[in-house]
Structures are given as C-alpha cells and as structure tokens.
C-alpha positions as CSV (number, residue, x, y, z in Angstrom):
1,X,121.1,89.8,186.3
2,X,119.8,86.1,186.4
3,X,116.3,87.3,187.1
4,X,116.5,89.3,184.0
5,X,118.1,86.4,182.0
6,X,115.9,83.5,182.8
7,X,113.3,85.3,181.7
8,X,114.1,85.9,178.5
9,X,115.2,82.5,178.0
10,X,112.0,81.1,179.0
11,X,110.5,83.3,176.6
12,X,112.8,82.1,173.8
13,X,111.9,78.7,174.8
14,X,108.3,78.9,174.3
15,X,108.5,80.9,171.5
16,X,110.7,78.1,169.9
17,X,108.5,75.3,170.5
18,X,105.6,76.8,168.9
19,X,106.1,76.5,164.9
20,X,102.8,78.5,164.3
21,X,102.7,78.4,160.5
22,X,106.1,76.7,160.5
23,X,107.3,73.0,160.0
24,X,110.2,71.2,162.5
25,X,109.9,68.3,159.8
26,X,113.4,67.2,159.0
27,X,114.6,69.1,162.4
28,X,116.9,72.4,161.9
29,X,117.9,71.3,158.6
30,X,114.2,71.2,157.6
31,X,113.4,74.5,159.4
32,X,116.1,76.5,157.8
33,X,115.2,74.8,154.0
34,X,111.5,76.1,155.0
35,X,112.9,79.4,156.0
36,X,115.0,79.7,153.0
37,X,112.4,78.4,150.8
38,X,110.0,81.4,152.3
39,X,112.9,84.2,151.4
40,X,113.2,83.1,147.6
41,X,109.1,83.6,147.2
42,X,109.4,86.8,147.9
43,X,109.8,87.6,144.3
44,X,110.2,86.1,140.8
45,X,112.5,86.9,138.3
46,X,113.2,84.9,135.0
47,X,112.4,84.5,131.6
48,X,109.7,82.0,130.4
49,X,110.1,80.5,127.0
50,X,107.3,78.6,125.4
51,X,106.6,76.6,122.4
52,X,103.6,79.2,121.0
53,X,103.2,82.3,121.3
54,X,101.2,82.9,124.6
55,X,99.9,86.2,125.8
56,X,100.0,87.6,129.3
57,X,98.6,90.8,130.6
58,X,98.0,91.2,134.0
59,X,98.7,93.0,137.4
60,X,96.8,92.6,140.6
61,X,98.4,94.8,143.3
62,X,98.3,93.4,146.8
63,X,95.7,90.7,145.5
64,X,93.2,93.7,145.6
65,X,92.3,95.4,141.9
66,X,93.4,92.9,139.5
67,X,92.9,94.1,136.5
68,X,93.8,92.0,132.9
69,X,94.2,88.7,131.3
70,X,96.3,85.7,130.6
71,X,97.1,82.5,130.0
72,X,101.0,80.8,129.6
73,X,102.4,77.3,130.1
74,X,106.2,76.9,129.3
75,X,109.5,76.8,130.8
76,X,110.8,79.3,133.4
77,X,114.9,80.1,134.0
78,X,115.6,81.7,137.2
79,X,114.1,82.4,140.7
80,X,110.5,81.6,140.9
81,X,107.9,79.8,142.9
82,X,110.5,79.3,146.0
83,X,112.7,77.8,143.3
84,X,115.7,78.8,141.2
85,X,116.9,77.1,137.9
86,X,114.6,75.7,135.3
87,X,111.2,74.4,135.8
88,X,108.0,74.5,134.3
89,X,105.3,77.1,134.7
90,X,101.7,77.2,134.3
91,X,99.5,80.2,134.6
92,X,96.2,81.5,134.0
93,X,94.4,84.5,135.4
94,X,91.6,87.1,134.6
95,X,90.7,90.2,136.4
96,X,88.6,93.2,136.5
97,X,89.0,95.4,139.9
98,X,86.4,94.1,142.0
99,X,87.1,90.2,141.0
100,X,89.5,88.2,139.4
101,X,91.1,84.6,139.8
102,X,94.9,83.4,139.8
103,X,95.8,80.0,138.9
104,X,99.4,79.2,139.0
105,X,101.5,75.8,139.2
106,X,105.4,75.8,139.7
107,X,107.2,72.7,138.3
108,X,110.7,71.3,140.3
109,X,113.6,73.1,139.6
110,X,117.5,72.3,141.2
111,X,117.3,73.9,144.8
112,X,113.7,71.8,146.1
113,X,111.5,69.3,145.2
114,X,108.1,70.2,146.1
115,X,106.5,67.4,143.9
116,X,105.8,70.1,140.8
117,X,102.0,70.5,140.0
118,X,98.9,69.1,138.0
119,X,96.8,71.1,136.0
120,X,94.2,69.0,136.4
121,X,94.5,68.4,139.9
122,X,93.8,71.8,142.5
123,X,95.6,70.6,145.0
124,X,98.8,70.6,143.8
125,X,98.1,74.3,142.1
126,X,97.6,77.9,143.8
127,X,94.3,78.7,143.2
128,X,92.6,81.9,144.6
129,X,90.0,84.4,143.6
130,X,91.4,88.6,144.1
131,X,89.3,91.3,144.7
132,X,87.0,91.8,146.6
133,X,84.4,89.0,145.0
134,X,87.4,87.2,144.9
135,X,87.6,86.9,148.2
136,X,84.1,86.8,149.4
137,X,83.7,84.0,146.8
138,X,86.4,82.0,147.8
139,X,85.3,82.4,151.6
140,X,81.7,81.0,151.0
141,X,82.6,78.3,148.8
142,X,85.6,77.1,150.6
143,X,87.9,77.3,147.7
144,X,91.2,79.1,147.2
145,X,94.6,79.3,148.8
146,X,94.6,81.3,152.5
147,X,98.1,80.9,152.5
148,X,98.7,83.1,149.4
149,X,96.7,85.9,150.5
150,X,96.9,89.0,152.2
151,X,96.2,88.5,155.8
C-alpha cells in the first residue's frame, strides 16, 4: 500500500512545484484568483453601450478564417475579458479567411484589477494577427499575443 502511495505523492509534489504557465504570486490566494480569472475568459457575455453608433461585424472561428470587420470603443456590462461588471472596451479587427488582425483592450471592472489598457500602448492590449498570414506574420515579425492563440 505505501509503495503505491508514496509514489503518487511524489508525483503530486513535483507536479505542484512546477507552475508551467501559472503564477504562485500572492501564494494559494494568488493561484486560485489566476485560476478563477482563467475560468471567467472562457467566454463573454454582455452588452456594450457606446456614445456613437459603432459597427461590428466579425467572426473568426478558432482564430483560423476570420472573416469581417469592425471597430467599437464603449462600455461593457457583464462578464468579459476575465472580468465581470462594468468596464471599458476597445476593439478593432478585420479579416478575410486567410488573414486578419484582432486588437482588443479590457478596461477594470469590480472582480480584478489588471491595470485596464492603452490604446496607444501594445503592451497593455491583445494584439494578434488570425489566419494563416496571420500567424505566419506574427511569427516573423515577432509581434502578437502567443498566449491568445491556438496552440
């Protein structure tokens, strides 16, 4: 029974200790806030209100065949960005199948405070080209997000 048991804690141990893609900033309490923070980007559901009328048109399944055009900045209500409440929005993208670009900034909302974006500043925005000369453009240049794309 033990041999089986050490084992597998040993296992859990090592696996533990190596974050790979994770932070143990703040200890647990910073782990689970990461962890949490991961589970409410898997989608985004709201409503965006703006002071114009803005126009958005666009899909881009799997990053792969984007396909349409658009361009908002407002305010969003609900769960978006790893975020839920109100915060600002900005996006802008473009695509057509075989290459396309995504720009997208979330502001600070009530759950995290991720120190909201810059349009004017890349690093604090997602930025990544889709489609295939998406991809290969972002890989030869060095620009773009790897983070946010498919692995």
């Amino acid at each position: 029974m033990v041999r089986r048991i050490v084992p597998g804690l040993v296992l859990a141990a090592v696996l533990a200790a190596l974050p790979g893609c994770t932070t143990w900033e703040g200890g647990v309490g910073g782990f689970l806030s990461n962890r949490a923070k991961d589970a409410l980007e898997c989608g985004d559901l709201g409503i965006t209100v703006t002071k114009t009328p803005q126009y958005s048109f666009y899909a881009a399944l799997l990053s792969v065949g984007p396909v349409g055009y658009g361009r908002v900045d407002g305010r969003f209500y609900g769960l978006g960005g790893g975020d839920f409440g109100a915060m600002d929005i900005h996006y802008y993208h473009y695509g057509v199948l075989a290459y396309g670009r995504e720009e997208v900034g979330w502001g600070d909302a009530n759950c995290w405070h991720f120190g909201g974006f810059n349009v004017d500043d890349p690093d604090t925005m997602n930025i990544q080209g889709v489609g295939i000369g998406g991809f290969i453009q972002d890989a030869t240049t060095g620009q773009g997000r790897p983070g946010a794309k498919p692995t």
